[in-house]
DSSP file (Angstrom, degrees, kcal/mol; ACC not computed):
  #  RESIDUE AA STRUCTURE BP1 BP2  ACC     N-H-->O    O-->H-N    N-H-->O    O-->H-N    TCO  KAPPA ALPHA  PHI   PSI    X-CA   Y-CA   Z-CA
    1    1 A X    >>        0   0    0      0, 0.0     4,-2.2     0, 0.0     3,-0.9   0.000 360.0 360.0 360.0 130.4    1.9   11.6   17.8
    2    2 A X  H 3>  +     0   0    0      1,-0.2     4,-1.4     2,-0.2     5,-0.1   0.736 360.0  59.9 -66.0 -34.4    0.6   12.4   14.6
    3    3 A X  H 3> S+     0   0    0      2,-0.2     4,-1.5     1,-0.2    -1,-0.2   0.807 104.6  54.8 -83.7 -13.3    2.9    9.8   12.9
    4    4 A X  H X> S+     0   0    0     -3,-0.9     4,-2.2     1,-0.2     3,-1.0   0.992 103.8  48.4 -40.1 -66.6    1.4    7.2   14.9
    5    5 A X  H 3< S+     0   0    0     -4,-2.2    -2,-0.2     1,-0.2    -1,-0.2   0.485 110.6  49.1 -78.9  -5.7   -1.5    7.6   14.3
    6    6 A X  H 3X S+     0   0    0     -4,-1.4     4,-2.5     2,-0.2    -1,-0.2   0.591 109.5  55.9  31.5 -74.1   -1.0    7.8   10.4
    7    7 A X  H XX S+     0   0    0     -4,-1.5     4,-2.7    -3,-1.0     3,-0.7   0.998 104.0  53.2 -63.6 -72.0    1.0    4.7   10.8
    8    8 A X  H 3X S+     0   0    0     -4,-2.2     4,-0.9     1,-0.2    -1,-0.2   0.603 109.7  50.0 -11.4 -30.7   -2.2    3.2   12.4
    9    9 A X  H 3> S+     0   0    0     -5,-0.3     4,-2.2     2,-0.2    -1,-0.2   0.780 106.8  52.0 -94.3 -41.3   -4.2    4.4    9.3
   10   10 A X  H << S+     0   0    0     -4,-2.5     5,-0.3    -3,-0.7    43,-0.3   0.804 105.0  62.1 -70.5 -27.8   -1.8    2.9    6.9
   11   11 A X  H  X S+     0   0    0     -4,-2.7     4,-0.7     1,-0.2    -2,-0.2   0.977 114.6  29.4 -39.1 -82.2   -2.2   -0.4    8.9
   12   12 A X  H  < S+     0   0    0     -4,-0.9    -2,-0.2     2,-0.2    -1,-0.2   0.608 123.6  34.8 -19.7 -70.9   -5.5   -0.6    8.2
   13   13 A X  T >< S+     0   0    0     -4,-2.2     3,-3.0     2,-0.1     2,-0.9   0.953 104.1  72.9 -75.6 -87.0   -6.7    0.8    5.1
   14   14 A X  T 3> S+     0   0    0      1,-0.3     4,-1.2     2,-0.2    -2,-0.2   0.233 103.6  37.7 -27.2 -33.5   -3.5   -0.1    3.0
   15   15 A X  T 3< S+     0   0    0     -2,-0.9    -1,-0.3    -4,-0.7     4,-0.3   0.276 120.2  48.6 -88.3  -2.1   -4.1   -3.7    2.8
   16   16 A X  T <> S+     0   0    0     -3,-3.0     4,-1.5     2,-0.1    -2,-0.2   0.695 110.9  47.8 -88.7 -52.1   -7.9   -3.3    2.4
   17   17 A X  H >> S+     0   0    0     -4,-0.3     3,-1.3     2,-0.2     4,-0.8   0.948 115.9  45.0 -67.3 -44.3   -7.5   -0.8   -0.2
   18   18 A X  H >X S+     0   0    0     -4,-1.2     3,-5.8     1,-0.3     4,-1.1   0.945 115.1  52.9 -73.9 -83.7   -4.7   -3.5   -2.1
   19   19 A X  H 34 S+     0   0    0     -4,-0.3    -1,-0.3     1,-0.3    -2,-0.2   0.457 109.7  42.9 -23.5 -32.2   -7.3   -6.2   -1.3
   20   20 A X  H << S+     0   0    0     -4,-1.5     3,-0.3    -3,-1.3    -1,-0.3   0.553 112.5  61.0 -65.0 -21.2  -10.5   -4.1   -3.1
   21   21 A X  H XX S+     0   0    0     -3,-5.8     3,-1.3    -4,-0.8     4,-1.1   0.762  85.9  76.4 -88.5 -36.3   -7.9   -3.3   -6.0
   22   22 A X  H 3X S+     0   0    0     -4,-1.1     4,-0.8     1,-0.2    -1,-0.2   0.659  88.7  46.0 -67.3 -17.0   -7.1   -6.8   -7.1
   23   23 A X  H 34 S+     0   0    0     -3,-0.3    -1,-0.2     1,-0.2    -2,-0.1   0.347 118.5  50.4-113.2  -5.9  -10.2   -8.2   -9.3
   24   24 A X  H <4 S+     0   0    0     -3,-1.3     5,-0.2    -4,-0.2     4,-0.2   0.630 109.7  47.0-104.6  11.9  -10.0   -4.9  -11.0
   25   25 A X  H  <>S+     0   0    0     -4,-1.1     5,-4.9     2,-0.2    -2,-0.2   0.786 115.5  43.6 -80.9 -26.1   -6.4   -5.0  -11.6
   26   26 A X  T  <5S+     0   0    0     -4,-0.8    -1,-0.2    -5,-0.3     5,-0.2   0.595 115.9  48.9 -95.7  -3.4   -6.4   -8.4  -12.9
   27   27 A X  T   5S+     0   0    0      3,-0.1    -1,-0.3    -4,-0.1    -2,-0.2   0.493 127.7  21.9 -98.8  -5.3   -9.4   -7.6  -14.9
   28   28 A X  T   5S-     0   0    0     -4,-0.2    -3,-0.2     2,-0.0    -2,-0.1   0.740 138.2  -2.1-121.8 -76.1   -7.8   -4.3  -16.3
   29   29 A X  T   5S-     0   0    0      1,-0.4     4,-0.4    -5,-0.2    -3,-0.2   0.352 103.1 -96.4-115.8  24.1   -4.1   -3.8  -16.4
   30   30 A X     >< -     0   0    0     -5,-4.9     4,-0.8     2,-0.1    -1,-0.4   0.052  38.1 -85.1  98.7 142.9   -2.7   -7.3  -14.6
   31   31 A X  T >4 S+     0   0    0     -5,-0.2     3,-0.6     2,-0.2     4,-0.1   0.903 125.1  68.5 -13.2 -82.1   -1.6   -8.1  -10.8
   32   32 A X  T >> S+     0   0    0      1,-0.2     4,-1.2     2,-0.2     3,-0.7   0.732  99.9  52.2 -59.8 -28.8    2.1   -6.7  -11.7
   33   33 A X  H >> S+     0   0    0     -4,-0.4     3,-3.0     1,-0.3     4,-1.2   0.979 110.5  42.0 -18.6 -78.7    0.3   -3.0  -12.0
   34   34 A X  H << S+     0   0    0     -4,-0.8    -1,-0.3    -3,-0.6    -2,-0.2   0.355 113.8  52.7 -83.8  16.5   -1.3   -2.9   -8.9
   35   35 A X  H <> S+     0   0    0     -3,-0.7     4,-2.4     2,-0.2    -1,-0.3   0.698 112.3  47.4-101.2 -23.7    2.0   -4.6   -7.2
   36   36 A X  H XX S+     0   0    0     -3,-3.0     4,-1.7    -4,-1.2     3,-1.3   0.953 116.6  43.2 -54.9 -74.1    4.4   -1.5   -8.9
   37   37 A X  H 3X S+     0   0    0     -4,-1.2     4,-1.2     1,-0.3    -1,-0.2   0.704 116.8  48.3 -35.9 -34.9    1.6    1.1   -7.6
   38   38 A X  H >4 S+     0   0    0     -5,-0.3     3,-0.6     1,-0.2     4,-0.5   0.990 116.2  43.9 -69.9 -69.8    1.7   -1.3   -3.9
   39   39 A X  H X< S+     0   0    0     -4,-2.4     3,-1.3    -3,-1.3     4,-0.5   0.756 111.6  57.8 -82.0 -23.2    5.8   -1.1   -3.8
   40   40 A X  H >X S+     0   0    0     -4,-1.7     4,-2.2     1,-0.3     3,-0.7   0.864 109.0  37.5 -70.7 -29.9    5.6    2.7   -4.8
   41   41 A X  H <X S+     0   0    0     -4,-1.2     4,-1.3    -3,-0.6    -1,-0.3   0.698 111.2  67.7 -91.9  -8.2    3.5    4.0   -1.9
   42   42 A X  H <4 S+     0   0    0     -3,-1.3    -2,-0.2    -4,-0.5    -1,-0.2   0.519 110.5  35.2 -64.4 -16.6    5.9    1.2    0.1
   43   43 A X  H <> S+     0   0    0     -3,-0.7     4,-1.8    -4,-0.5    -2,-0.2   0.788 117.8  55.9-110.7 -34.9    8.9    3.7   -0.7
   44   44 A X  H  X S+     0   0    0     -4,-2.2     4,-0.6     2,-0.2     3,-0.3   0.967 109.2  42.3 -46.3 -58.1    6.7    6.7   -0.3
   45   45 A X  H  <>S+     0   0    0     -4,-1.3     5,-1.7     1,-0.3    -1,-0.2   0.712 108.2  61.0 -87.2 -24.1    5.8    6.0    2.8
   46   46 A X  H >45S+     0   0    0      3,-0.2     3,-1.0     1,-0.2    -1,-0.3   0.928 106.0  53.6 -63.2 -43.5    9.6    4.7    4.0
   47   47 A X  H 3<5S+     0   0    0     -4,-1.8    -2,-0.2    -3,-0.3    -1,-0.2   0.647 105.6  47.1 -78.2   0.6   10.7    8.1    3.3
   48   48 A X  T 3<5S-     0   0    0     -4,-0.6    -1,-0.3     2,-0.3    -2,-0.2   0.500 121.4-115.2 -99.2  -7.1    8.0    9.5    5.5
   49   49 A X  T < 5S+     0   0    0     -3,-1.0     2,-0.2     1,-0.3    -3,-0.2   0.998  77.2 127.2  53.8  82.9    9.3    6.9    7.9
   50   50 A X      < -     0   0    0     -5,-1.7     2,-0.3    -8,-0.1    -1,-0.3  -0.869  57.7-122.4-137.6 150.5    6.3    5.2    7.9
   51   51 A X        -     0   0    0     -2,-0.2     2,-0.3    -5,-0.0     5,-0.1  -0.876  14.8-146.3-141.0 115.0    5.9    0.7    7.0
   52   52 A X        -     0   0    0      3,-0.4     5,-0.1    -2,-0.3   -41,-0.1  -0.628  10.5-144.1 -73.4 143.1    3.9   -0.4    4.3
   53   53 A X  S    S+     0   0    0     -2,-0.3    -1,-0.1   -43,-0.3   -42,-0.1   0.749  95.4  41.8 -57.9 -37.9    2.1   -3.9    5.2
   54   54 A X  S    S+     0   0    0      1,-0.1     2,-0.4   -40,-0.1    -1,-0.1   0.667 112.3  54.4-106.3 -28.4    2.0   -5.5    2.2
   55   55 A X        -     0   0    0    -17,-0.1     2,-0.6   -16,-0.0    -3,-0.4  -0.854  60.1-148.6-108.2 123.1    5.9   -4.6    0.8
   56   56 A X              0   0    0     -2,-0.4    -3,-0.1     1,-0.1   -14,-0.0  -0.844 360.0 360.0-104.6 140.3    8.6   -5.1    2.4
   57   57 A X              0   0    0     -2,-0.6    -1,-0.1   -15,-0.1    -6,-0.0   0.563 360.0 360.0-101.1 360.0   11.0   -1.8    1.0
């Protein structure tokens, strides 16, 4: 199933990608940036019925 494996993808990367993102958020536009941008692809990805890692929506 396609949305597994998706889900699987988001596992993975999404908390890697957050985790590369922080020393230039906090060197560029703050933490609370890169937390909006985190909870927004957390809401995206609930309407896709898909589970962000790091947010819970």
């Amino acid at each position: 199933d396609n949305r597994e494996r998706i889900q699987a993808w988001v596992d993975i990367w999404e908390p890697r990608a957050y985790a590369a993102l922080q020393p230039l958020a906090e060197a560029a536009t703050g933490q609370a940036a890169l937390d909006e941008v985190r909870a927004a692809l957390a809401v995206r990805l609930q309407k896709l019925g898909l589970r962000s890692q790091g947010v819970p929506v």
